[in-house]
C-alpha positions as CSV (number, residue, x, y, z in Angstrom):
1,X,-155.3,41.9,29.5
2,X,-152.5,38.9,29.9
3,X,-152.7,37.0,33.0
4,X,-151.2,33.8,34.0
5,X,-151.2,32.0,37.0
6,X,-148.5,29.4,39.2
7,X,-148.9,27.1,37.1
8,X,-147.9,28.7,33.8
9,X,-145.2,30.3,35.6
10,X,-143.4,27.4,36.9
11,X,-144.2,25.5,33.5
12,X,-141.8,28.4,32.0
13,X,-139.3,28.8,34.8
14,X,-138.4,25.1,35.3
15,X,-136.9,24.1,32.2
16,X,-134.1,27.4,32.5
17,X,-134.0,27.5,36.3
18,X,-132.2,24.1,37.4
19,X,-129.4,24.4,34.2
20,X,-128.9,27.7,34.4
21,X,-127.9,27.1,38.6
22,X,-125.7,24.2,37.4
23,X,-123.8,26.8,34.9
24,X,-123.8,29.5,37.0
25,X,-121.7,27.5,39.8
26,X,-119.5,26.5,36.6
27,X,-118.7,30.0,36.1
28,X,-117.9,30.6,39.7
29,X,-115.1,27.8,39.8
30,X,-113.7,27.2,36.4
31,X,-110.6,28.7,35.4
32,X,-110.9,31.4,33.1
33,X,-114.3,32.3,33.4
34,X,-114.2,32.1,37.2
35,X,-111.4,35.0,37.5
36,X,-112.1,38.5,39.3
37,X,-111.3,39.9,35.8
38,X,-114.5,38.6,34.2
39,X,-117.4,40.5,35.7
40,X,-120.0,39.1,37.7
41,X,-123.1,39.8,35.0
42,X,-121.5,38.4,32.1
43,X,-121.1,35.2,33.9
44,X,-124.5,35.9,34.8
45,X,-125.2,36.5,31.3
46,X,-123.9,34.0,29.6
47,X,-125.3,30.9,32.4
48,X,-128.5,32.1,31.5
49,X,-127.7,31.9,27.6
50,X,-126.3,28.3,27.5
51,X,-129.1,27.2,30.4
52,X,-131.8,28.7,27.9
53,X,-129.6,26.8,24.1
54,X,-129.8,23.7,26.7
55,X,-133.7,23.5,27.6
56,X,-133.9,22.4,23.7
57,X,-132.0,18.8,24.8
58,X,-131.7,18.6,28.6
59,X,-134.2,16.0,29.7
60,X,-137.7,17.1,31.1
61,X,-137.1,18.5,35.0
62,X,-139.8,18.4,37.5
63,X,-142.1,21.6,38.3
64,X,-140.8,22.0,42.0
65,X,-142.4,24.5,44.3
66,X,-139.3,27.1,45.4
67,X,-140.7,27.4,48.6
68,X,-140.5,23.7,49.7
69,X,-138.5,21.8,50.8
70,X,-137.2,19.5,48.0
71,X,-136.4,22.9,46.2
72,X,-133.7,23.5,48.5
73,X,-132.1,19.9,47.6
74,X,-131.8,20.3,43.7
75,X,-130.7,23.7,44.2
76,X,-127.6,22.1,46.1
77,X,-127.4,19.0,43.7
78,X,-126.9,21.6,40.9
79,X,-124.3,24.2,42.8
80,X,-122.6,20.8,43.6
81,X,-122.0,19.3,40.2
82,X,-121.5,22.4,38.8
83,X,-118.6,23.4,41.1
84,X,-117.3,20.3,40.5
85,X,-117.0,20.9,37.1
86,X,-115.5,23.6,37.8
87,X,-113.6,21.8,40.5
88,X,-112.8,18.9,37.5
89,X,-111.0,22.1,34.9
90,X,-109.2,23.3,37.9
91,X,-107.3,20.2,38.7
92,X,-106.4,20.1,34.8
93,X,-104.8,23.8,35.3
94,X,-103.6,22.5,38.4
95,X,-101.5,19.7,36.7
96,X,-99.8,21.5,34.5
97,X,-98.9,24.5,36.8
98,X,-97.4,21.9,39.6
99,X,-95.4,20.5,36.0
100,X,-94.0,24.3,36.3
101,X,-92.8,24.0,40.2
102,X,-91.0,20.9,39.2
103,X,-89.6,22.1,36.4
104,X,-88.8,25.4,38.2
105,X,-87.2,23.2,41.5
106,X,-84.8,21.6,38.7
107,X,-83.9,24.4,37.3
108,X,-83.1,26.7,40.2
109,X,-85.6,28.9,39.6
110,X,-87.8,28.3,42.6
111,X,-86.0,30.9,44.8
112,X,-88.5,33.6,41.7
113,X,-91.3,33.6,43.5
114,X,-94.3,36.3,44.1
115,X,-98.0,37.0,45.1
116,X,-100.3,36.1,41.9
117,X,-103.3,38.8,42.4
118,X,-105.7,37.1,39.9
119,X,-105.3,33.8,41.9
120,X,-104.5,35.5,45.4
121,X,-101.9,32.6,45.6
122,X,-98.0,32.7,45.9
123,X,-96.1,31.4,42.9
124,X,-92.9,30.8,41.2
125,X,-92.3,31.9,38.0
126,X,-91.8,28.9,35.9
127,X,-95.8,28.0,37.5
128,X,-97.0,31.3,36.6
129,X,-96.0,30.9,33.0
130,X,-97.0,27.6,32.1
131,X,-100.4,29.0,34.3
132,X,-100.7,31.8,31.9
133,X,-99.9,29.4,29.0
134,X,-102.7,26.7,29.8
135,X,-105.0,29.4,30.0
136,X,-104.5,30.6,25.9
137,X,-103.9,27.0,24.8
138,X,-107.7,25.9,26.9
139,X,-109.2,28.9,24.6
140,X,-107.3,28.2,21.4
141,X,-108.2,24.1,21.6
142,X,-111.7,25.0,22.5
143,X,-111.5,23.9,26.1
144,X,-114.7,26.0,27.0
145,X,-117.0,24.4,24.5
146,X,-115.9,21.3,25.5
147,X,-116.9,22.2,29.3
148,X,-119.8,23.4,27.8
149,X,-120.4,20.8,25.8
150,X,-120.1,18.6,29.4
151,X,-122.6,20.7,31.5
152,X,-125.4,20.5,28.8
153,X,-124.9,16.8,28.9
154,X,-124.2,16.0,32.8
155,X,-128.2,17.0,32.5
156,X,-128.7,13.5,31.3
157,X,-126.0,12.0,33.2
158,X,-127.1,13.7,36.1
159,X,-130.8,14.9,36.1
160,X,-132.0,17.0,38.2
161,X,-133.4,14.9,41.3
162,X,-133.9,15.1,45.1
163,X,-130.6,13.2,45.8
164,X,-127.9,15.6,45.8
165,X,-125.6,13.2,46.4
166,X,-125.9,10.6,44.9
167,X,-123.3,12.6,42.1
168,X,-120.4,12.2,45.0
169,X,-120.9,8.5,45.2
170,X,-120.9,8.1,41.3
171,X,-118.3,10.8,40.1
172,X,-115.7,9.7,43.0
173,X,-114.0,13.4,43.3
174,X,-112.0,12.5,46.1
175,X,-110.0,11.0,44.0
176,X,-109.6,13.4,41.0
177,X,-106.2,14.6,43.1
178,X,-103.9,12.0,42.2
179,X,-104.1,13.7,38.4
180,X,-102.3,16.8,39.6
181,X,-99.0,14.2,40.1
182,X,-99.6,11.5,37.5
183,X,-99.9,14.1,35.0
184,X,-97.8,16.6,36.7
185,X,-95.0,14.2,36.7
186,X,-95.8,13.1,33.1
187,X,-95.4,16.6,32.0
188,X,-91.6,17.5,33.5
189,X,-91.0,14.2,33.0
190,X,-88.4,15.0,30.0
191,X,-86.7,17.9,31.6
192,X,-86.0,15.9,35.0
193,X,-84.3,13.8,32.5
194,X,-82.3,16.6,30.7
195,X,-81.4,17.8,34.8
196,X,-80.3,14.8,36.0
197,X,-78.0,14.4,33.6
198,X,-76.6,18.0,33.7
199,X,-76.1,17.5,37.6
200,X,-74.6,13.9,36.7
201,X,-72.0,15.8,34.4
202,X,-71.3,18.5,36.4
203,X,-70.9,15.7,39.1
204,X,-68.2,13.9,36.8
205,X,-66.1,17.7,36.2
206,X,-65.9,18.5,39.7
207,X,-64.2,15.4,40.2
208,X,-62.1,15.5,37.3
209,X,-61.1,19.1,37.5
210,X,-61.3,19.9,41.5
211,X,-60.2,23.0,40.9
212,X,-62.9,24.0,38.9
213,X,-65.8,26.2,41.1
214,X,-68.7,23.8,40.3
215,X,-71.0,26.2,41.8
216,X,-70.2,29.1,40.3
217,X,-70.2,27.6,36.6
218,X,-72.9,24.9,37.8
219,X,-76.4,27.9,38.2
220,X,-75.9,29.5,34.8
221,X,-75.8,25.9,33.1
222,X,-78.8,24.4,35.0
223,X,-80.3,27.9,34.0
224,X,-79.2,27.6,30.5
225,X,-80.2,24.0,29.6
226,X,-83.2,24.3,31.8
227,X,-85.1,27.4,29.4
228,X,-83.6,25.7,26.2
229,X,-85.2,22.7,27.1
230,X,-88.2,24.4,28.6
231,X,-88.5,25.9,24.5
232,X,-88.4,22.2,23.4
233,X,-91.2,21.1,26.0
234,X,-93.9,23.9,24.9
235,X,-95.1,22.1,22.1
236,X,-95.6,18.7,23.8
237,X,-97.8,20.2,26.5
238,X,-100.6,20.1,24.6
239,X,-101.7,16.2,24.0
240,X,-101.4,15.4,27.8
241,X,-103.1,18.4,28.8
242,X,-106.0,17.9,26.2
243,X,-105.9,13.8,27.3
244,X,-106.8,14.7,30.8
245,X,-109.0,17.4,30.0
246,X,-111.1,15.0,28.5
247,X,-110.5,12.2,30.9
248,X,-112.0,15.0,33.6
249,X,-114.7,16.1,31.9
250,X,-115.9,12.1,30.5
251,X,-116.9,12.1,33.9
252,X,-119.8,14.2,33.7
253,X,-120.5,12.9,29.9
């Protein structure tokens, strides 16, 4: 007959529990993995897969009692830094989709916009697209091992402890916003360029040839120039999005 008592089974529960909390809240806010497409139990799942992979170099974590009181602090420490993880991936996605309402407000196409069901958020179209092409470009550059890769070590930047938030003071996320417009800006940076000087030189006909109808001619060139240089812009979106991916997630490294 096996038997086993408390102590053997928190001595076996510990070491999966408090990682595979901090995953699970991961799951729940990152991009990607957080979506209403991805069911519920493979998130499940897969926290418990990477909280069990981790137990092998996460630092020891205390044998807790679940009914006391201190149980109910490092279960919020870990749903805190793991949602701000998640929190951290989002404001990446974030930057480059605001780089698409710029880019869209320069080009005219603003006016294109619609309810997004998988966000439940109203976008334009230019936001949705450069949304839907972050989200290949984090799985094709590995973007979810690396915020894998940050969870299993934010164990020993962040152990499990009875000071859940003591993270907030160290990790600063109030101020993880102003990335959405450095980077944002960085990003449509070129084609704000390209616009102004379309709407300089349609400036300069209108007053050379006044009978020219500037706004009839002007939409389908800002159109025009706008997606040809929107072509020439995909390729460059990749190093600044990588650079503040890992900028984000040094934070937690």
């Amino acid at each position: 007959m096996i038997s086993f008592n408390e102590a053997q089974l928190m001595a076996w529960l510990t070491p999966v529990l408090w990682p595979f909390l901090r995953v699970l809240a991961l799951f729940q806010a990152m991009p990607v993995f957080g979506q209403r497409l991805v069911p519920a139990r493979v998130r499940v799942a897969l926290a418990f897969l990477i909280a069990l992979a981790a137990g092998g170099v996460a630092p020891p974590m205390p044998e807790v009692a679940l009914d006391s009181s201190l149980a109910v602090l490092l279960i919020l420490q870990q749903i805190l830094i793991g949602v701000s993880l998640g929190f951290a991936v989002r404001i990446v996605f974030a930057t480059v989709e605001f780089a698409g309402e710029i880019a869209g407000l320069q080009m005219g196409m603003n006016f294109a916009g619609f309810f997004d069901p998988i966000s439940a958020t109203q976008a334009t179209a230019v936001s949705r697209f450069f949304g839907t092409l972050v989200a290949f470009l984090f799985v094709v550059i590995n973007g979810h091992l690396m915020v894998i890769d940050a969870v299993v070590q934010s164990l020993t930047a962040f152990p499990v402890g009875p000071e859940p938030f003591a993270f907030l003071k160290a990790a600063q996320p109030q101020q993880w916003g102003a990335e959405v417009f450095r980077m944002g800006l960085w990003i449509a940076l070129p084609l704000i360029a390209i616009m102004m000087f379309v709407n300089l030189l349609l400036g300069v006909i209108s007053r050379v040839a006044p009978q020219t109808h500037i706004f009839s001619i002007g939409f389908p060139i800002t159109m025009g120039v706008g997606l040809v240089s929107l072509l020439f812009m995909l390729p460059l979106m990749e190093m600044p999005f990588l650079a503040t991916l890992q900028r984000m997630l040094a934070v937690f490294q």
